[in-house]
MARBA-3410 file (N, C-alpha, C, O; in Angstrom, 1 decimal):
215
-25.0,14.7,-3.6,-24.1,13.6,-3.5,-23.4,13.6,-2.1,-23.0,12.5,-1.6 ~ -23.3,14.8,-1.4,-22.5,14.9,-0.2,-23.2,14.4,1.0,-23.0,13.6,1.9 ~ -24.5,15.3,0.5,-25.5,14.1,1.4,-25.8,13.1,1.6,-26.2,12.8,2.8 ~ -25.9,12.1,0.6,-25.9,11.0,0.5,-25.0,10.2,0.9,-25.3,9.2,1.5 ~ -23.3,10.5,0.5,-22.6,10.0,1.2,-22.6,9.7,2.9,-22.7,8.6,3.5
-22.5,11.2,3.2,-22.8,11.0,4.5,-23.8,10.5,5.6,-23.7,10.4,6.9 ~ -24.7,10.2,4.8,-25.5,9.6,5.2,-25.4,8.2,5.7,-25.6,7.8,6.8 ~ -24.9,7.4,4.2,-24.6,6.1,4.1,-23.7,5.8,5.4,-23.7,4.9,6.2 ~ -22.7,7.1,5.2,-21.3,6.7,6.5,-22.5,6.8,7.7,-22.9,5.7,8.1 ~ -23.0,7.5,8.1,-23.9,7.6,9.7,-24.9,6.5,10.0,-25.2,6.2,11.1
-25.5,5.6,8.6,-26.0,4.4,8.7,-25.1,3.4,8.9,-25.3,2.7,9.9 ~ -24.1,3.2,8.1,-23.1,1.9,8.6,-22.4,2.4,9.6,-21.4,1.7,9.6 ~ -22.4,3.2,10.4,-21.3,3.4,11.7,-21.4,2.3,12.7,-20.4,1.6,12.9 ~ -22.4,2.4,13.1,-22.9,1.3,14.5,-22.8,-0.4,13.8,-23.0,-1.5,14.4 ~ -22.3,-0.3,12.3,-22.6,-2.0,12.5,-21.1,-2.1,11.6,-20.7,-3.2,11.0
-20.3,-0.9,11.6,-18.9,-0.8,11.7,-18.2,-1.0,13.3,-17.2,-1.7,13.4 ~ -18.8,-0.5,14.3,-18.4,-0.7,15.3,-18.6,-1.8,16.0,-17.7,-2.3,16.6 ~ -20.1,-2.3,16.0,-20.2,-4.1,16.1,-19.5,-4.9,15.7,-19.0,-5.7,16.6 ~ -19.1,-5.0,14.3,-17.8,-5.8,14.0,-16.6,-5.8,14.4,-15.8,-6.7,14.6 ~ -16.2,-4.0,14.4,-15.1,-3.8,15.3,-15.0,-4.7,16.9,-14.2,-5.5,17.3
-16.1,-4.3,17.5,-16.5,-4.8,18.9,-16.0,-7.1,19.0,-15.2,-7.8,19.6 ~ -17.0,-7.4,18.1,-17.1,-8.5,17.8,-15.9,-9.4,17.3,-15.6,-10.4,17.8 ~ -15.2,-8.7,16.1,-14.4,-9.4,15.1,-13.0,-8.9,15.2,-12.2,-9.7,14.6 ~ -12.3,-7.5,15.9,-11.0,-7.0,15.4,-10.1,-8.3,16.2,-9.0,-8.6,15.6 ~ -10.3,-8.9,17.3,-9.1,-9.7,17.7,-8.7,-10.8,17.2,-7.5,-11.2,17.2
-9.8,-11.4,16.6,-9.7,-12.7,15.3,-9.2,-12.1,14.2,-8.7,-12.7,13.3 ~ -9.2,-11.4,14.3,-8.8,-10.6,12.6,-7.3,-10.1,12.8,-6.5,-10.3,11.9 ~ -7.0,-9.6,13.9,-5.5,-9.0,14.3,-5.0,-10.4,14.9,-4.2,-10.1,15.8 ~ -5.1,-11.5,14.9,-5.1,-12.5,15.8,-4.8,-13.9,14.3,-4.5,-15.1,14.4 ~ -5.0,-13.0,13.3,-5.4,-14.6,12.3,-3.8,-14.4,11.6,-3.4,-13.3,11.5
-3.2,-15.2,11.2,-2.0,-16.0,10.8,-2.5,-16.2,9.1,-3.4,-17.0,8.7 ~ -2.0,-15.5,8.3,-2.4,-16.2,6.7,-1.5,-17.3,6.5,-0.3,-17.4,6.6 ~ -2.5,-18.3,6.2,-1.5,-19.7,5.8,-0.6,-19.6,4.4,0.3,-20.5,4.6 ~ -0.6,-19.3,3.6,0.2,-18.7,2.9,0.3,-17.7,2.6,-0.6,-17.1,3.1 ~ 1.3,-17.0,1.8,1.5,-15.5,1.7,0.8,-15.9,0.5,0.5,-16.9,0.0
0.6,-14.2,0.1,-0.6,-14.5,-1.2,0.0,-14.7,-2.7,1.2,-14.9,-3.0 ~ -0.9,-14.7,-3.4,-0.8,-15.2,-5.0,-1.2,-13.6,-5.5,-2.3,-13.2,-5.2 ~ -0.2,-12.4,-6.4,-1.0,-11.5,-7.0,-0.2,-11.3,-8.3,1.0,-11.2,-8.6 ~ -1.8,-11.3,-9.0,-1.9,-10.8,-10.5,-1.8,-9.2,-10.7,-2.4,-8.2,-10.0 ~ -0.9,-9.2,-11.9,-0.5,-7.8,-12.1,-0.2,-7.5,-13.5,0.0,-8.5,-14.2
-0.1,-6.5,-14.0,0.2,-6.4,-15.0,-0.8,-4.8,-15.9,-1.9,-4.6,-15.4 ~ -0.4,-3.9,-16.6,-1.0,-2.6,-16.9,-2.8,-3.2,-17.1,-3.4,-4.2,-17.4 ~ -3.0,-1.9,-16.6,-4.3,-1.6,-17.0,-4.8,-2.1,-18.4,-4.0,-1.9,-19.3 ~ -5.9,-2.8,-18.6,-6.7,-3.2,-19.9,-5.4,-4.5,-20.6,-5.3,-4.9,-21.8 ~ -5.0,-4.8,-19.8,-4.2,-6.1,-20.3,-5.1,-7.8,-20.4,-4.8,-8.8,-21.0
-5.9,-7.5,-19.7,-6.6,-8.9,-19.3,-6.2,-9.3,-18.0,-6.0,-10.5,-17.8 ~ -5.9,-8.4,-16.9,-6.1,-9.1,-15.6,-7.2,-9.0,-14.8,-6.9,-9.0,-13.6 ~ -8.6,-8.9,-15.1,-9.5,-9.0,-14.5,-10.2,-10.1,-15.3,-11.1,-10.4,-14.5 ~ -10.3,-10.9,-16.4,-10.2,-12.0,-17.3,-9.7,-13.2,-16.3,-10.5,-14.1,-15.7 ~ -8.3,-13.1,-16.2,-7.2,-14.1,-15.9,-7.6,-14.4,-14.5,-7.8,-15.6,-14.2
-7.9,-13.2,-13.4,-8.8,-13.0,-12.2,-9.9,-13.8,-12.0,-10.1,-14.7,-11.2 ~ -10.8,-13.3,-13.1,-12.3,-14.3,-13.0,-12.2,-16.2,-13.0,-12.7,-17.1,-12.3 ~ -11.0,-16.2,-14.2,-10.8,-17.6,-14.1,-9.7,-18.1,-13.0,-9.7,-19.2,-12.4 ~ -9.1,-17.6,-12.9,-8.2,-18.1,-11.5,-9.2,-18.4,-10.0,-9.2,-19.3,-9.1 ~ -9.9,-17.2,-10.4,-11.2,-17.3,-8.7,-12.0,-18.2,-8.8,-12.7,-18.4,-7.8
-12.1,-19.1,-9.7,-13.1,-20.6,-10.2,-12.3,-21.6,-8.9,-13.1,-22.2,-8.2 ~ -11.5,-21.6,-8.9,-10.6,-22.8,-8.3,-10.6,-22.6,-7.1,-10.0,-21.7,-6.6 ~ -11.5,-23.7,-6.3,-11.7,-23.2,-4.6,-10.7,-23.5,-3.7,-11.0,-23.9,-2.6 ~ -9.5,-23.5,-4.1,-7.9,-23.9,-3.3,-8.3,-21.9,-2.5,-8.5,-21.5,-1.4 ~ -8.2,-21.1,-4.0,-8.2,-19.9,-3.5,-9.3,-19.0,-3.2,-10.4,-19.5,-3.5
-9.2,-18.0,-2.7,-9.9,-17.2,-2.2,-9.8,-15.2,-2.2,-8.9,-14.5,-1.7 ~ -10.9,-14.8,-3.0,-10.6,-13.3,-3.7,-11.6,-12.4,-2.8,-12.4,-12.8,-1.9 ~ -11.3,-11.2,-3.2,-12.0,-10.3,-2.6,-13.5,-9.8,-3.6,-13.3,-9.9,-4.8 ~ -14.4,-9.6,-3.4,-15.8,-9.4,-4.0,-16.2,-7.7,-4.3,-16.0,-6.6,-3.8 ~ -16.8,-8.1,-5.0,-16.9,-6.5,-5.4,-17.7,-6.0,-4.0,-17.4,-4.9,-3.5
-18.7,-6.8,-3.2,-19.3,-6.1,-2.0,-18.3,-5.9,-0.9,-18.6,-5.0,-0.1 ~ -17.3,-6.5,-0.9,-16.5,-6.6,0.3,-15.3,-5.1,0.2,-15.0,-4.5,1.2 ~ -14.6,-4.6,-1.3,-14.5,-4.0,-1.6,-15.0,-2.8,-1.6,-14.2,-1.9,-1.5 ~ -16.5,-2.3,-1.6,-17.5,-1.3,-1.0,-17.4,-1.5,0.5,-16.8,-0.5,1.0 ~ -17.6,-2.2,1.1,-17.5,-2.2,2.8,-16.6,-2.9,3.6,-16.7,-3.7,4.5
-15.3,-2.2,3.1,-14.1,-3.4,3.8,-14.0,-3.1,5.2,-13.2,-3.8,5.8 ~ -14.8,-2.0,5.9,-14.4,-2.6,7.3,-15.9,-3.3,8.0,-16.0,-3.6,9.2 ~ -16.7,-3.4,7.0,-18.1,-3.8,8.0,-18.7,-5.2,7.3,-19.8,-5.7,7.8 ~ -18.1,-6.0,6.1,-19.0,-6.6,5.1,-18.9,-8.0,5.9,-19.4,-8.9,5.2 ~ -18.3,-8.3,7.2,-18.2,-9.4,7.7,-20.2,-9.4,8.6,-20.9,-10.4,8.7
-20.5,-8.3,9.1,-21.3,-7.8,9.8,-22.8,-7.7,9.3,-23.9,-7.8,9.9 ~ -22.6,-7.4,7.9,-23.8,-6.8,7.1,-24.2,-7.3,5.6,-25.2,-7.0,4.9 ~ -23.2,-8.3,5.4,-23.7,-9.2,4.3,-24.8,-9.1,3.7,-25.1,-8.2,2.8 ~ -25.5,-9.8,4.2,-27.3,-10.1,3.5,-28.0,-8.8,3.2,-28.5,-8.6,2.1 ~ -27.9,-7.5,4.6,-28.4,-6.5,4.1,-28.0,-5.7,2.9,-28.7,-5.3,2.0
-26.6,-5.5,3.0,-25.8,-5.0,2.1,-26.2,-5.4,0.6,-26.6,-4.8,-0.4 ~ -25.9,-6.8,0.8,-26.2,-7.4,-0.7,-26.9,-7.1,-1.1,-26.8,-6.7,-2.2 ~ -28.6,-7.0,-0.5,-30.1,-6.4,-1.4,-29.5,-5.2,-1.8,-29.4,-5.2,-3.1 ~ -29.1,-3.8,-1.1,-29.0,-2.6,-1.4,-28.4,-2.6,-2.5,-29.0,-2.1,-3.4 ~ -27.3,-3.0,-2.7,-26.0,-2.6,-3.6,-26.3,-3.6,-4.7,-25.4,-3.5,-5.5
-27.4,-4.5,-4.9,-27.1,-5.3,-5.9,-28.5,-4.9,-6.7,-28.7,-5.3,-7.9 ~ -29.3,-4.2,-6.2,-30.1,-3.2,-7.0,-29.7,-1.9,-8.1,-30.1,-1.7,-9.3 ~ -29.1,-1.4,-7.5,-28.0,-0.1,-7.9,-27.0,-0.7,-8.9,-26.8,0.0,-9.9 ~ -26.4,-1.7,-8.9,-25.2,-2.5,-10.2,-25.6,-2.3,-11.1,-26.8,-2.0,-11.2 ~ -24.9,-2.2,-12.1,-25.6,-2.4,-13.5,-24.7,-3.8,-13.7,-24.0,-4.4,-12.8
-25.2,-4.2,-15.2,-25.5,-5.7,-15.3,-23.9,-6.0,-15.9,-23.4,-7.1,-15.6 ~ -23.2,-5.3,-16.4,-22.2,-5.2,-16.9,-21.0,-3.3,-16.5,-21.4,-2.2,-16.2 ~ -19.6,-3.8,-16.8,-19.2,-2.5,-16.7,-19.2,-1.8,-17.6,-18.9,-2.5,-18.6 ~ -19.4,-0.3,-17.9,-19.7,0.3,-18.7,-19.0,0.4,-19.8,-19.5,0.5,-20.9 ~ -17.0,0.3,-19.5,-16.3,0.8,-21.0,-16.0,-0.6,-21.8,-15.5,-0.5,-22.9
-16.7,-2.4,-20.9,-16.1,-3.1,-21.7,-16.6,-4.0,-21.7,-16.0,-5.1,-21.7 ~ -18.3,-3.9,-21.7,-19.0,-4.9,-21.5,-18.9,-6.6,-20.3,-19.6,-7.6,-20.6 ~ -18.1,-6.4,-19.1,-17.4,-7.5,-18.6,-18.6,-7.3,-17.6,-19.0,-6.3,-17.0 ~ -19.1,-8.6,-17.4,-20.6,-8.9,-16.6,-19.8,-8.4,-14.9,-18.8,-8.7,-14.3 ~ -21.0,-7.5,-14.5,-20.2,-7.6,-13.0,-21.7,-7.8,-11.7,-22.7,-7.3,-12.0
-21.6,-8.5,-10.8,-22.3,-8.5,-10.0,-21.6,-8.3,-8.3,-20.5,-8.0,-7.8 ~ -22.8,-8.4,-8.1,-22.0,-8.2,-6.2,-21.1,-9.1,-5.5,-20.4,-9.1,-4.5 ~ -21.2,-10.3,-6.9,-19.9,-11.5,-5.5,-18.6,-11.5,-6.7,-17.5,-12.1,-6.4 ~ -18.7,-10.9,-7.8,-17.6,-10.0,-9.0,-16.3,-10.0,-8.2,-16.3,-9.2,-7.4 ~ -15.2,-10.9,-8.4,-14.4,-11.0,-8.2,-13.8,-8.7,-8.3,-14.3,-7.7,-8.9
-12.7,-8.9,-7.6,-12.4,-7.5,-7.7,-10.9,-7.1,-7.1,-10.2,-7.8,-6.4 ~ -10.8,-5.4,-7.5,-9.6,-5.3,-6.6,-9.5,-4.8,-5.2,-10.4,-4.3,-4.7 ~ -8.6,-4.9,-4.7,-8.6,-4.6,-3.5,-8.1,-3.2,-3.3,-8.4,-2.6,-2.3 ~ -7.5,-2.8,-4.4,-7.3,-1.0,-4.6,-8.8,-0.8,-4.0,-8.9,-0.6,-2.8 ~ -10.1,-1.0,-4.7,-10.9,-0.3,-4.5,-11.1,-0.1,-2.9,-11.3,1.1,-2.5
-10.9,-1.2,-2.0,-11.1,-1.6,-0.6,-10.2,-0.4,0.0,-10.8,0.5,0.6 ~ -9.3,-0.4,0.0,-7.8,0.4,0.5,-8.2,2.1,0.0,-7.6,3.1,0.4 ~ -9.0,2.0,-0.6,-9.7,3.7,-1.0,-10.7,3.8,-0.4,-11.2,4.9,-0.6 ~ -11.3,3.1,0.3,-12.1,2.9,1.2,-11.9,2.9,2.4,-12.7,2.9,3.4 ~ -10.5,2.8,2.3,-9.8,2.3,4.2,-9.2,3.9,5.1,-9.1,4.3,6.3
-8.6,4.4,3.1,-7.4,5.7,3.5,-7.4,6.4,2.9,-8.5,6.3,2.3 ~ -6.7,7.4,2.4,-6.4,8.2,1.9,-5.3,7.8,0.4,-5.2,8.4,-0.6 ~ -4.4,6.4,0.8,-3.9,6.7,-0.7,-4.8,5.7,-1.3,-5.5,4.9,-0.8 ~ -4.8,6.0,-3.2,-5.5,4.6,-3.9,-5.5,5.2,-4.9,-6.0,6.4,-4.9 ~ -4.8,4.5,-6.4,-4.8,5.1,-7.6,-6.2,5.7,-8.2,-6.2,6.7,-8.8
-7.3,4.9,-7.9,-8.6,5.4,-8.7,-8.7,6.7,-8.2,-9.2,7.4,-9.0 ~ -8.1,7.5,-6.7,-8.6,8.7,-6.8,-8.4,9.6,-7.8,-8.9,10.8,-7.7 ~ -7.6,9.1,-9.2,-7.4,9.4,-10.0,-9.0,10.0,-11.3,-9.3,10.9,-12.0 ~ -9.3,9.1,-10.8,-10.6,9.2,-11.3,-11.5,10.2,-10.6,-12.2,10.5,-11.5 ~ -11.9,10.7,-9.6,-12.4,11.9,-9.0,-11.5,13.3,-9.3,-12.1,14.3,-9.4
-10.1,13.3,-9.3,-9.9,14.2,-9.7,-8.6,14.0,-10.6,-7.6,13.8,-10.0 ~ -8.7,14.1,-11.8,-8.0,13.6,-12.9,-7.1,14.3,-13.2,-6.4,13.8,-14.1 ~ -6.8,15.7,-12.6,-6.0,16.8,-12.7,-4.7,16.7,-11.9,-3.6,17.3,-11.9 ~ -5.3,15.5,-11.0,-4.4,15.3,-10.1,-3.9,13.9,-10.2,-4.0,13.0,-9.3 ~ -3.6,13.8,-11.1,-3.7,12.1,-12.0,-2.1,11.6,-11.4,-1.8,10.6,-10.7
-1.5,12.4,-11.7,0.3,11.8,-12.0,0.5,11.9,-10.2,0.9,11.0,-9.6 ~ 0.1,13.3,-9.6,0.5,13.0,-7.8,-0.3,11.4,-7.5,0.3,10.3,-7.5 ~ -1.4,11.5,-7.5,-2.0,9.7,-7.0,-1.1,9.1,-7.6,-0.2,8.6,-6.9 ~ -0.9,9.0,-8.7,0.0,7.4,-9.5,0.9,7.5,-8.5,1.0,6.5,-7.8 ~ 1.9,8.6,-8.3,3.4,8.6,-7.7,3.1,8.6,-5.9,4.1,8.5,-5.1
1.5,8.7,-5.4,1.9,8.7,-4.5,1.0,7.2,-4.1,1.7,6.5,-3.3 ~ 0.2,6.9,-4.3,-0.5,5.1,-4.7,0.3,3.8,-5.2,0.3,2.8,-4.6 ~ 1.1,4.1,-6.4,1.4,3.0,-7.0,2.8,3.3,-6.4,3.2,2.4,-5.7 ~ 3.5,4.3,-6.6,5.3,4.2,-6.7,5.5,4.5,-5.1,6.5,4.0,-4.5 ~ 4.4,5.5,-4.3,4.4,5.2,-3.0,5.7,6.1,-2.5,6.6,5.7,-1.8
5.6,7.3,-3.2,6.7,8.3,-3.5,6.0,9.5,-2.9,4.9,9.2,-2.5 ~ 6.4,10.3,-2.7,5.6,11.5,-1.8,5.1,11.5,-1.0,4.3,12.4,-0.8 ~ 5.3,10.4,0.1,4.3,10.3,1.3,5.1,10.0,2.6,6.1,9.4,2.5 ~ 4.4,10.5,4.0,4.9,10.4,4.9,5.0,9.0,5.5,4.3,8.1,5.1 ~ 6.4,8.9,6.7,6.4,7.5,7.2,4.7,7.3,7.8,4.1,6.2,7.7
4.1,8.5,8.4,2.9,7.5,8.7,2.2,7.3,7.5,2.2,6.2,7.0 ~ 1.6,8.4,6.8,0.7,7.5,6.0,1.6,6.2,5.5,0.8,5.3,5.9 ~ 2.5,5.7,5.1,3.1,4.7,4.6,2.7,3.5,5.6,2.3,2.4,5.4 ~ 2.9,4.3,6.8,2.6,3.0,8.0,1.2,2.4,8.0,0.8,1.3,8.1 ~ 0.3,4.2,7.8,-1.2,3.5,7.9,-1.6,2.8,6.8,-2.5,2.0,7.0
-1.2,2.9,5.6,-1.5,2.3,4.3,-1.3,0.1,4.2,-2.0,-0.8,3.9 ~ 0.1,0.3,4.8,0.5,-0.9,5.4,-0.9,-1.4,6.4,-1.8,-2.2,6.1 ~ -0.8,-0.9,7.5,-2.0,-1.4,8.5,-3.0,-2.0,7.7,-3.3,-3.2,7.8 ~ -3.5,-1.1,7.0,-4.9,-1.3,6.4,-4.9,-2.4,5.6,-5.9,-3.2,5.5 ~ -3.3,-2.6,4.7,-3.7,-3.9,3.7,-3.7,-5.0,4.4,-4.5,-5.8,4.0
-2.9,-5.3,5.7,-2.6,-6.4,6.6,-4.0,-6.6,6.8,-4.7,-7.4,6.2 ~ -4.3,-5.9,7.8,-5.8,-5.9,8.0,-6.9,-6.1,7.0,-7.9,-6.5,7.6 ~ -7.1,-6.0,5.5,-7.8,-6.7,5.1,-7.5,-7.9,4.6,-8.3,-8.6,4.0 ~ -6.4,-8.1,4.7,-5.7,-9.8,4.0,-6.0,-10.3,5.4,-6.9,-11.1,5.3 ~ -5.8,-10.3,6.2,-6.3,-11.1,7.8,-7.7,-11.3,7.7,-8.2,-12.3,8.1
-8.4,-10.1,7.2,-9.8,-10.1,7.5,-10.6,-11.1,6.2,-11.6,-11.8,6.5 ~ -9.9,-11.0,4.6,-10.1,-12.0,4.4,-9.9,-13.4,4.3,-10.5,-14.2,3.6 ~ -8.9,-13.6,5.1,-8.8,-15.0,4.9,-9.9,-15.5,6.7,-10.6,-16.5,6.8 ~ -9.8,-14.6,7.9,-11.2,-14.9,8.3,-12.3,-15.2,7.8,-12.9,-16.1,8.3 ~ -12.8,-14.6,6.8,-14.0,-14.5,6.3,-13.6,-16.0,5.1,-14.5,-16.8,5.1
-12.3,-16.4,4.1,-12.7,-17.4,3.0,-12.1,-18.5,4.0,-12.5,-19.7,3.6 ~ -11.1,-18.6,5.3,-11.0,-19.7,6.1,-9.7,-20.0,5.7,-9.2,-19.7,4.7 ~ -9.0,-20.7,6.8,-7.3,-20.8,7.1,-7.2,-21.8,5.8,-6.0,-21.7,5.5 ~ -7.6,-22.5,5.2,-7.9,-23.8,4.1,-7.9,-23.0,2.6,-8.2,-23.7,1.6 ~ -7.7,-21.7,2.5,-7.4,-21.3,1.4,-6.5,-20.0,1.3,-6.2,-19.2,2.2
-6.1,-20.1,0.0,-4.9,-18.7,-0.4,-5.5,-17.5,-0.9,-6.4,-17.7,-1.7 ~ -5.1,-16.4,-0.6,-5.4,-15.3,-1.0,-5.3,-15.3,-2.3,-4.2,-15.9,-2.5 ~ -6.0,-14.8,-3.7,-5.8,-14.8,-4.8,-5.9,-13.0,-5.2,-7.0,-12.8,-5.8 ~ -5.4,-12.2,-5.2,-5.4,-10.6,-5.4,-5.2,-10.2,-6.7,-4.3,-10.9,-7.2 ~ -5.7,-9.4,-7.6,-5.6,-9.3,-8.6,-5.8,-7.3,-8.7,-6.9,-6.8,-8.4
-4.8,-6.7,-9.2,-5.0,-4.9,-8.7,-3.4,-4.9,-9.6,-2.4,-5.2,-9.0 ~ -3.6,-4.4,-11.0,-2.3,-3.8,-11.7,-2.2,-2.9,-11.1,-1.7,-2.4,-12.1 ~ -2.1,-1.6,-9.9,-1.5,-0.7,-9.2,-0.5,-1.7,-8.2,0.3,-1.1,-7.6 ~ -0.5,-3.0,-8.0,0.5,-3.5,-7.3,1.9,-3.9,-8.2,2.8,-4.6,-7.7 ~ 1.9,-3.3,-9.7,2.8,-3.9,-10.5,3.6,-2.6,-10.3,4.5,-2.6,-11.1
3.4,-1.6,-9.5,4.7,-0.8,-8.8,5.0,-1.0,-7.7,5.9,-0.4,-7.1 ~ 4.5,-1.9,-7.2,4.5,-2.1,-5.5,5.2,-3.1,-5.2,5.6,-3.1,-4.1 ~ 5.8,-4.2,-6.3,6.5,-5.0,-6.0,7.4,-5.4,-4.9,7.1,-6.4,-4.3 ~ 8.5,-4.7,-4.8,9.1,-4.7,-3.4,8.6,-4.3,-2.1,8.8,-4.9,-1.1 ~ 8.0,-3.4,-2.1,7.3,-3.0,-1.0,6.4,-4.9,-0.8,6.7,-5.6,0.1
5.5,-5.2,-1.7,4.9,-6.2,-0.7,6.0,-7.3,-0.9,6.1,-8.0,0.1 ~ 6.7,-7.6,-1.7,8.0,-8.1,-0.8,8.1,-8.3,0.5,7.9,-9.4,1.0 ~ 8.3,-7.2,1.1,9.0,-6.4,2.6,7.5,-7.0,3.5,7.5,-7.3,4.7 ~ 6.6,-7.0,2.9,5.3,-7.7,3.5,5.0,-9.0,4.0,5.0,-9.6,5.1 ~ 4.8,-9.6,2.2,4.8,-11.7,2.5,6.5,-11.6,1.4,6.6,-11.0,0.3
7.5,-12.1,2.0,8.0,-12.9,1.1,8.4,-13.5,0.6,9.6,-13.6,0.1 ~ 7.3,-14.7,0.6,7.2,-15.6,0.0,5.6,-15.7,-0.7,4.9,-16.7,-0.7 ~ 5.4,-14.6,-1.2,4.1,-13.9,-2.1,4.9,-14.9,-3.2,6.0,-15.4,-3.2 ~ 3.7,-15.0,-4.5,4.0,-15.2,-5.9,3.5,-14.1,-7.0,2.7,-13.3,-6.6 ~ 3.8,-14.1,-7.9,3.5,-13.0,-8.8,2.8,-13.5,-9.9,3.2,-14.6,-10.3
1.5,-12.7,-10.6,1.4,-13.4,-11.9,1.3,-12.1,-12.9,0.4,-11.3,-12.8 ~ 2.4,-12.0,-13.9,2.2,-10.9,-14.6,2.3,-11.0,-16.0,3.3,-11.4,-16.7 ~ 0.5,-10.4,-16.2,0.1,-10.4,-17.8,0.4,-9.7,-18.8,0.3,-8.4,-18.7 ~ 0.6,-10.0,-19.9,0.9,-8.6,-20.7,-0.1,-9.0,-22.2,-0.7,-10.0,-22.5 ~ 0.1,-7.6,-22.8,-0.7,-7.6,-23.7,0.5,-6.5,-24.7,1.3,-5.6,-24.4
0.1,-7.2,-26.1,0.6,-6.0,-26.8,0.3,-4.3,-26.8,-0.9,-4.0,-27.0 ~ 1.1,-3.4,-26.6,0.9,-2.0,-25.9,0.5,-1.4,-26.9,0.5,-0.2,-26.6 ~ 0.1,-1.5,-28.1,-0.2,-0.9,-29.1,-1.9,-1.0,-28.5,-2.3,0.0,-28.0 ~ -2.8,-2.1,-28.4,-3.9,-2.7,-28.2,-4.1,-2.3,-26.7,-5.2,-2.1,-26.3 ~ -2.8,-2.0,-25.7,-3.5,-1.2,-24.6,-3.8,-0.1,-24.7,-4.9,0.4,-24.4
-2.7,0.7,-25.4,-3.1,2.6,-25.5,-4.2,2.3,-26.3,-5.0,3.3,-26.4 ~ -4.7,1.3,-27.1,-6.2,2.2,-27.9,-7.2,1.7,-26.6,-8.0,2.4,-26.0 ~ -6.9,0.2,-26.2,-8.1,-0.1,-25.0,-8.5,1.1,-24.1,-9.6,1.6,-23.8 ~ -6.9,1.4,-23.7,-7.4,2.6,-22.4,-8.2,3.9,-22.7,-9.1,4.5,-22.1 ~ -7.7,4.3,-24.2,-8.6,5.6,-24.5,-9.9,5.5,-24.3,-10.5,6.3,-23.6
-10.5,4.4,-25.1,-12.1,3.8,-25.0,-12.4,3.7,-23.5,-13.4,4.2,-23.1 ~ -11.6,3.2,-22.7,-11.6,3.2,-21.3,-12.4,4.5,-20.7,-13.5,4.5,-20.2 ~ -11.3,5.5,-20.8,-11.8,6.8,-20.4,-12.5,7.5,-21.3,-13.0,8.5,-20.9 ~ -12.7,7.3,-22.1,-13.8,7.9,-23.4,-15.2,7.1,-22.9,-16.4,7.5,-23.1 ~ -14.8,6.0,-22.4,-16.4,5.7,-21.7,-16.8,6.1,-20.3,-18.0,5.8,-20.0
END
C-alpha cells in the first residue's frame, strides 16, 4: 500500500504543479459571491440525504467525491482522473447502501485530509487515536497557531477554488457534520455563512453508528 501511494503522489505531481503554474492566481484572486450555506449535524443523522437533495438545485454548488480525492489537481485532470477512480468505486457505500459515484456530492473533510494534516476521518486509520483527532479536527483544541493558520489556508483555498471551478453565479453548498464544532471558528471566516442543522433521534444514531463501524 506504501507503494502505491507513493506512486500515485509521483504521478500526479507534474499536473499538481501545472495547475499550480496555470490556475493559483485566479484561485487566490477569486472573491466568493456569497459566504457559504453549511449542513451539519452528528454523524448518521441524514446529512448526506438532505446534501444529495439540496445539490439538485443549480442556484448551488458542492464539492464531488472526485474533487475531494484531488483537491489540489482535479481542476487539471478531470477526464483522466474520472476513468481511473470511477472504475475502483463501488456502486454503493458499504455500511448503508447510499449509491455513490464519482460526481457523489461529498464532504470537504475528505478534501482538507488531503490538503494537511488535521481531518476527523484520520480517525479511521488510527482509531486508537480517535478522541486526540476529534479534539484536534473538530474542537481545534491541541494545535499550534500555525497548523491552525495552515488548516485555515487550505479551506480558503478550496472554497475559492471551487467556486472557480462551479462559477461566481453560484453558492457554495458544504455539507461535513465535523463543522458542527467548528461553528465559530467559520464564523471568524464568512460571517455571513448560513447554517443547516439536522437532527435525528439519538437513540436511532448510537444504533446507526455501531452498524457504521461494524461495517
Amino acid at each position: 500500500m506504501g507503494l502505491i501511494t507513493t506512486a500515485s503522489v509521483l504521478v500526479r505531481f507534474p499536473f499538481y504543479q501545472f495547475e499550480r503554474l496555470i490556475h493559483s492566481r485566479a484561485i487566490n484572486d477569486i472573491e466568493l459571491p456569497s459566504d457559504p450555506i453549511f449542513i451539519i449535524g452528528h454523524w448518521r443523522s441524514g446529512t448526506t440525504h438532505l446534501h444529495n437533495l439540496f445539490s439538485q438545485d443549480p442556484q448551488f454548488g458542492s464539492i464531488n467525491f472526485l474533487q475531494t480525492a484531488l483537491p489540489w489537481d482535479f481542476i487539471g485532470q478531470v477526464r483522466l482522473s474520472k476513468k481511473i477512480l470511477s472504475r475502483s468505486l463501488p456502486e454503493n457505500r458499504g455500511m448503508d447502501n447510499v449509491k455513490l459515484t464519482i460526481d457523489t456530492p461529498q464532504e470537504e473533510e475528505m478534501a482538507l485530509g488531503n490538503m494537511g494534516p488535521l481531518c476527523y476521518y484520520y480517525c479511521y486509520y488510527f482509531p486508537q487515536e480517535i478522541e486526540n483527532h476529534f479534539d484536534r479536527a473538530v474542537l481545534l483544541e491541541g494545535i499550534s497557531a500555525d497548523d491552525l493558520k495552515r488548516f485555515e489556508n487550505n479551506f480558503r483555498y478550496l472554497l475559492k477554488k471551487l467556486t472557480l471551478f462551479h462559477g461566481l453565479n453560484k453558492r457554495l453548498l458544504l455539507k461535513n457534520p465535523a463543522n458542527t464544532g467548528r461553528i465559530c471558528w467559520l464564523l471568524q471566516l464568512y460571517p455571513n455563512a448560513k447554517f443547516i442543522h439536522i437532527h435525528r433521534n439519538s437513540y436511532s444514531v448510537f444504533s446507526s453508528t455501531l452498524k457504521h463501524y461494524q461495517k
